[in-house]
N, C-alpha and C positions, 0 to 999 in steps of 0.2 A: 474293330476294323483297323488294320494297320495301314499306315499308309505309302507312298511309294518310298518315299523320299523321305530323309531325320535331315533337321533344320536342329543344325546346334548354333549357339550363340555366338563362340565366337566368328561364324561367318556374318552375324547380324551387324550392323553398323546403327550405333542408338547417337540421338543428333543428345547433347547434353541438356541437363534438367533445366527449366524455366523456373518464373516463380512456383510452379506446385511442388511439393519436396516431398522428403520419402515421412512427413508427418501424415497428409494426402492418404497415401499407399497406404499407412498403418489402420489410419481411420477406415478406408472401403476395404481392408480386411480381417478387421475384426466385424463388422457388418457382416461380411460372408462367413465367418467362423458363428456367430451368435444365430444362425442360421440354418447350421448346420446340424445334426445328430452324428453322430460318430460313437466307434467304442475307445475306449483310453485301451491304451497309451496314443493314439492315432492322434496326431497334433499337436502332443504333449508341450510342443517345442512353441507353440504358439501362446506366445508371452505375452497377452496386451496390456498389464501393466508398464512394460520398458519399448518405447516408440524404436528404441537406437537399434532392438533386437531381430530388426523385421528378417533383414538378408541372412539369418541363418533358422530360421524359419523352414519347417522341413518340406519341401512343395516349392520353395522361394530362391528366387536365383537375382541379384542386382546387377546393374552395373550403371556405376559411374551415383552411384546411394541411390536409384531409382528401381522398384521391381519391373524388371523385365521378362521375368517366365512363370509363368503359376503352373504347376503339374500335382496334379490329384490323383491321378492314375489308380484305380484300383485300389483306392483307400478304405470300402465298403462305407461309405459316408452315405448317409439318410440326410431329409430336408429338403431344404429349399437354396435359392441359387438368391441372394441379394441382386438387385440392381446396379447397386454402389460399383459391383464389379467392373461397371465400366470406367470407374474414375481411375482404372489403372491404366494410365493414357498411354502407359510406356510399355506396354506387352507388345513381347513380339510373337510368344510362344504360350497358349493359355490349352491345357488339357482336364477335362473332367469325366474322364470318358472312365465306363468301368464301376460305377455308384449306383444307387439307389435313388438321386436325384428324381421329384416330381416337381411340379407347379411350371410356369411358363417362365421361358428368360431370353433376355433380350442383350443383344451385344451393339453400344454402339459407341461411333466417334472413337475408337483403339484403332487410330489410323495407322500405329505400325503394325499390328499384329498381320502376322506371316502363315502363323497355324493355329487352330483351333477345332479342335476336336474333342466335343462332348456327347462322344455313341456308347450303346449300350446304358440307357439310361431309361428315367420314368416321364420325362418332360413330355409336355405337352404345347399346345395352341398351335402357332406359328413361327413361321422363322424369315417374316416379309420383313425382314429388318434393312436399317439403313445402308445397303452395300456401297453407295459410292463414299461414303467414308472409310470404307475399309481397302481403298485402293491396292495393298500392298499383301492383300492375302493370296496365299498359295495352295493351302489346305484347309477345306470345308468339311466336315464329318461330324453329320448327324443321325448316322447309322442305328436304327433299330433304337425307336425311341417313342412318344406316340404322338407327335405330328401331323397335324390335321389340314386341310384346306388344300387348296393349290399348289403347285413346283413352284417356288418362290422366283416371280421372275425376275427381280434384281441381282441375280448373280451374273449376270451378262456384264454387268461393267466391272466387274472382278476381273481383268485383264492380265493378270500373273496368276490366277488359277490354275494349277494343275492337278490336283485332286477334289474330287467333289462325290462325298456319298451322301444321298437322300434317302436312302434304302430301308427298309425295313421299318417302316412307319402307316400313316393312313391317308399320303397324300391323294387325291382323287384330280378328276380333267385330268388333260393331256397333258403332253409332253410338250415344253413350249419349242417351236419352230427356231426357236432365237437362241436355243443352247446350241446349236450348229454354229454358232460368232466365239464358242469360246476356245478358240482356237490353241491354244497350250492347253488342253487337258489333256490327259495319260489316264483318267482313272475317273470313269462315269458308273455309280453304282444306283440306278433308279428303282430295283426289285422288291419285292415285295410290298409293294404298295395298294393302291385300288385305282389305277389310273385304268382309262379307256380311249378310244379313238385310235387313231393313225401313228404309228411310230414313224414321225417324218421324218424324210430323205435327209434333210439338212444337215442331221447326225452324221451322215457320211463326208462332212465337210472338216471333221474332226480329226485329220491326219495322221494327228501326235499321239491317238488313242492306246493304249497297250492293252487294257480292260476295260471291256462294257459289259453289264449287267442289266438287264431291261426285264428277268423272270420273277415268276411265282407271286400268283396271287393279282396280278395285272390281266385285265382282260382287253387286248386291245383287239382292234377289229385289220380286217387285210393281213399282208404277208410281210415278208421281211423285205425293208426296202433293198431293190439292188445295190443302188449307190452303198450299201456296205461295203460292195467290193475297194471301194477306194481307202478303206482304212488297213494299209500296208503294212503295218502295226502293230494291228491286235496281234496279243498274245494268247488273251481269254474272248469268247464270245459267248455270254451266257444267255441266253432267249428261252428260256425254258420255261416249260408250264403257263403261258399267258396269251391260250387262245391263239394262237397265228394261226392262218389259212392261208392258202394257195401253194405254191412249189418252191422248190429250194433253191434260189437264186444262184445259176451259176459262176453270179461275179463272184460268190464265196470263194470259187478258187485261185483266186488274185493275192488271197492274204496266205501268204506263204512264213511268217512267221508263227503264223496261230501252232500254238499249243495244247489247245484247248477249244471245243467245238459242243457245246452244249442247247439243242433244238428239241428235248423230246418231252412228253406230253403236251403238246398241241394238237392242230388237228391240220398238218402238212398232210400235202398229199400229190401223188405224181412219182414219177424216177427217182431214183437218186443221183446227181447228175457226175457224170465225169469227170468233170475238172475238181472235183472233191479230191482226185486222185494227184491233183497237184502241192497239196499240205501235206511236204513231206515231211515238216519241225513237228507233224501233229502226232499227240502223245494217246489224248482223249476223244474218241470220239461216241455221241449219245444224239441216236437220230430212234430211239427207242418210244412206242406210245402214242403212235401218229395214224397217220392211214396211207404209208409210201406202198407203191408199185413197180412193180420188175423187178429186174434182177439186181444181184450185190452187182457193179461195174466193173469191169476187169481192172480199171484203171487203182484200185482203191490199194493192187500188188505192190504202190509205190511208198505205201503208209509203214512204212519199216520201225519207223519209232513207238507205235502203237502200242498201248499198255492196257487199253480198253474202247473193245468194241461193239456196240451194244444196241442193238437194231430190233428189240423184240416189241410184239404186239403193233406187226407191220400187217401187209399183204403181200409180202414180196415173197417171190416163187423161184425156181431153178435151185440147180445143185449150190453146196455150200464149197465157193472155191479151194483148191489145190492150195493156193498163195498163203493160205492161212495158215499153215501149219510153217511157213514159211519165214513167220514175222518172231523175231529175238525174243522181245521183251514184250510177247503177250500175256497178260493176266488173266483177263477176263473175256470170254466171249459167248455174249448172251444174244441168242437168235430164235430164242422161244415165240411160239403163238404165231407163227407165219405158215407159208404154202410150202416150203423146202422139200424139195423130193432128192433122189439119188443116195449116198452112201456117205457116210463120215470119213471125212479127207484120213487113208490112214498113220499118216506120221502125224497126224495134231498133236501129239503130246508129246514130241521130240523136241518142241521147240527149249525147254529147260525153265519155261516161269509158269506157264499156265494152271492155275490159283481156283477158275471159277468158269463151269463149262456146263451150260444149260442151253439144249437144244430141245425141248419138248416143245410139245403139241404142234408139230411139224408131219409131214411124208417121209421119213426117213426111211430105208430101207438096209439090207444089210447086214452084217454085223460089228458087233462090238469093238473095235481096233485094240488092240491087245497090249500094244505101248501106250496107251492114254496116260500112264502115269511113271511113264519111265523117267522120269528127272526126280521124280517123287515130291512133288511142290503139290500137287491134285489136293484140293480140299473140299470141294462141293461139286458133283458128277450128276446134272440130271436127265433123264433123259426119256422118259416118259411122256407114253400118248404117241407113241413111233408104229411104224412096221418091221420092228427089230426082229433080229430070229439069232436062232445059234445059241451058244453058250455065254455065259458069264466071263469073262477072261480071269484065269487065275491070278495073274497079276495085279489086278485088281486085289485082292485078299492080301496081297504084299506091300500096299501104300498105307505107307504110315502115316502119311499127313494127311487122311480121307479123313471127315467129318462127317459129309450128310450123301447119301446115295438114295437115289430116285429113279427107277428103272419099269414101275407099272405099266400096266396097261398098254403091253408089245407081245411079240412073240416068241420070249427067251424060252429055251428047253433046257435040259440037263441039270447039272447039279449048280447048289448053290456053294460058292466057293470059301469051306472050312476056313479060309484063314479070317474072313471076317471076324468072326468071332473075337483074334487077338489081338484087331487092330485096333491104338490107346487110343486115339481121338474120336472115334468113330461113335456119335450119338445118334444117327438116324437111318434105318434103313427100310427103304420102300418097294416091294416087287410083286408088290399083288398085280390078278389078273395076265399070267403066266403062266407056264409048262412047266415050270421046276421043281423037284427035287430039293428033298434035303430042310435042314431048318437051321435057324441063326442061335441054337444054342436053349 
C-alpha cells in the first residue's frame, strides 16, 4: 500500500535527546535484529558488537545521535517483531511493510512517530493499541495482514491522521460511527475484511476524503449512504463486491472530482440515475454484476474521459446509445448479459482506443459495423447469443491486434473471412451455430 503523501525527515522537527542515548536505540535494535530471520547479505551492516555504529546501519537514519527512521521495506525478512521496538522513543518514520513478518506486535508510547506502515505482512492479533500516545501520527497502514477482532476504535483521537489502511485483513463488526471525527483523512482503505452491518452516514462527514475503499469480502447490509454525496473529494469510490442493496444514490453526482467509480457485484437495483452524467473527471466506470433497470441515461454523453465502461449482468434494456462511439478514450465496453435490443452504434470503432468490446447475450440486431477495428487497437470482439445476420466484415480479417473473437450463436451467413487465418495474435475463434461458409484453415 503506498501512501498519499512521503514524510521525509528533514521536514520532521526531533525535540533533542534526553537522558535515553543512542546506547538505548542500540540495545532495542539488536533485540529486533535477533528476532529477525533474513537472508545475508540483508543487514550485513548491522554491527552489534560497535554501539557508535547504529546511524549507518542500513534501514537507520539519525539525527541529532538519536534513531529517528527505521525502514525495512521489502527486505524479505522472516520472524518476529521484538517489543523493544518501542523503546525507540524518537521515531518519526518506522516502515516494515513488504516482509514475511508473523506473531503479534504492538507499538506504543513513540510519541513522535508521523508514519508507520507495516502492510503486506503475516501479523496477526490486534492493533487496539495505545493511540493517544501516538498523537502526532499521520499514516497508519496495516494493509493486508491477518488482523483479527474489531476496527480498532482508538484511532479517533489520531487527530493529524490522514492516511489510514485497515484493509485486507479479518477485522469483523461494523464500521465504528466515530471514524466520521476523523476529519483530515484523505485515504480510508476498510476492504477486504469480514465486517457487516450499516456503512454509516457519518463517513460522509469526511470532506478531505480523496479514496475510500469499503469492498470485497465485506457483507454489509442496506445501501450506499447518500450523505456520500458530500465527499467533494473523492477521487476513488470503491464499494465493490460487499452486498449493498437498494438504489444508486443520486447525491453520487455531487462528486465531480471522482475518477474512479467502482459499485459492481452487489445486489443494486433500480435506474441508473442521471446525475451520474454529472462526473465529468470520471475515467472508470463498473456498475457491472448487480440487478440495475432501464435504460443507459442520455445524460452519461457527458462521460468523455471514459476509459471503461462496464454495465454487464444487469437488466437494462433499450438500444445501446449513439454517444458511445463518441467517447476519445474508450477502451473497454462490456454490456454483456442485459435486455439490449436495436443495432450496434455504427462508428463504435472509430473512436481510435477501443481495446475490449463484448456485447453478448443481449437483443442485438443488425449487422456487423464494418469499421469496428478501424484504428486497429481491437483485441477481444465478442459478440455472441445476438440476432446478428449479414456477413463477417472483411476487415475484421485485417486487425492485427485481434486476439479472441466470439461471434456464435447469431445469424451470420456467408463466408468466413480468409484473412483470419493470417492474423499473429489471433488465438481464439468462436462461430458456431451459424450460416457460414468457409473454414479457419
Amino acid at each position: 500500500m503506498v501512501p498519499l503523501m512521503v514524510l521525509t525527515l528533514v521536514s520532521i522537527l526531533i525535540t533533542p535527546s534526553s537522558s535515553t542515548s543512542l546506547v538505548s536505540d542500540f540495545h532495542a535494535l539488536v533485540s529486533l535484529r535477533n528476532g529477525f530471520q533474513f537472508p545475508k547479505p540483508m543487514l550485513s551492516t548491522w554491527n552489534v558488537s560497535n554501539p557508535s555504529s547504529v546511524c549507518s546501519w542500513i534501514g537507520v537514519q539519525c539525527f541529532r545521535r538519536r534513531v529517528v527512521s527505521l525502514d525495512l521495506t521489502d527486505m524479505d525478512l522472516d520472524g518476529s517483531v521484538s517489543p523493544e521496538i518501542s523503546k525507540l522513543d524518537r521515531l518519526t518514520y518506522l516502515s516494515l511493510a513488504g516482509n514475511n513478518f508473523t506473531g503479534g506486535i504492538e507499538i506504543v508510547n513513540l510519541s513522535e512517530l508521523r508514519f508507520l506502515n507495516i502492510s503486506n505482512n503475516g501479523f496477526g492479533g490486534n492493533v487496539e493499541w495505545n493511540y493517544s500516545c501516538m498523537g502526532n501520527l499521520e499514516v497508519l497502514d496495516v494493509y493486508y495482514n491477518n488482523f483479527s477482532g474489531f476496527l480498532p476504535a482508538g484511532v479517533v483521537e489520531l487527530k493529524k491522521l490522514r492516511y489510514l489502511a485497515l484493509g485486507g485483513n479479518y477485522f469483523v463488526g461494523e464500521i465504528p460511527p466515530s471514524y466520521g471525527r476523523i476529519l483530515g483523512l484523505e485515504y480510508l482503505q476498510l476492504g477486504g475484511n469480514n465486517l457487516e452491518g450499516k456503512i454509516p452516514g457519518e463517513l460522509g462527514n469526511l470532506t478531505n476524503l480523496r479514496e475510500l475503499y469499503l469492498g470485497y469480502s465485506n457483507a454489509f447490509e442496506g445501501g450506499i449512504p447518500p450523505e456520500f454525496g458530500n465527499l467533494v473529494n473523492l477521487v476513488i469510490l470503491d464499494l465493490a463486491s460487499c452486498e449493498l442493496d437498494g438504489q444508486i444514490p443520486p447525491e453520487l453526482g455531487n462528486l465531480k472530482s471522482l475518477d474512479t467509480l467502482y459499485l459492481f457485484r452487489n445486489l443494486l437495483s433500480g435506474p441508473i440515475p442521471k446525475q451520474l452524467g454529472n462526473l465529468t473527471s470520471l475515467v472508470n466506470l463498473d456498475l457491472s454484476e448487480n440487478a440495475l433497470t432501464g435504460e443507459i441515461p442520455p445524460d452519461v454523453v457527458n462521460l468523455k474521459k471514459l476509459r471503461l465502461l462496464s454495465l454487464f449482468k444487469n437488466t437494462l434494456h433499450g438500444s445501446i446509445p449513439d454517444y458511445v462511439s463518441e467517447f476519445p478514450d474508450l477502451e473497454t465496453l462490456s454490456l454483456w448479459h442485459n435486455n439490449f435490443t436495436g443495432v450496434i452504434p455504427e462508428n463504435l470503432g472509430q473512436n481510435g482506443k477501443l481495446q475490449m468490446l463484448d456485447l453478448s447475450s443481449n437483443k442485438l440486431t443488425g449487422t456487423i459495423p464494418r469499421n469496428l477495428c478501424s484504428s486497429n487497437q481491437l483485441k477481444i470482439l465478442i459478440l455472441m447469443k445476438n440476432f446478428l445476420f449479414g456477413s463477417i466484415p472483411e476487415d475484421l480479417g485485417r486487425c492485427y491486434s485481434l486476439v479472441r473473437v466470439r461471434l456464435g450463436d447469431n445469424y451470420l451467413n456467408g463466408s468466413i473471412p480468409e484473412g483470419f487465418i493470417y492474423l499473429p495474435k489471433l488465438d481464439f475463434v468462436e462461430l458456431r451455430n451459424n450460416y457460414l461458409t468457409g473454414a479457419l484453415g
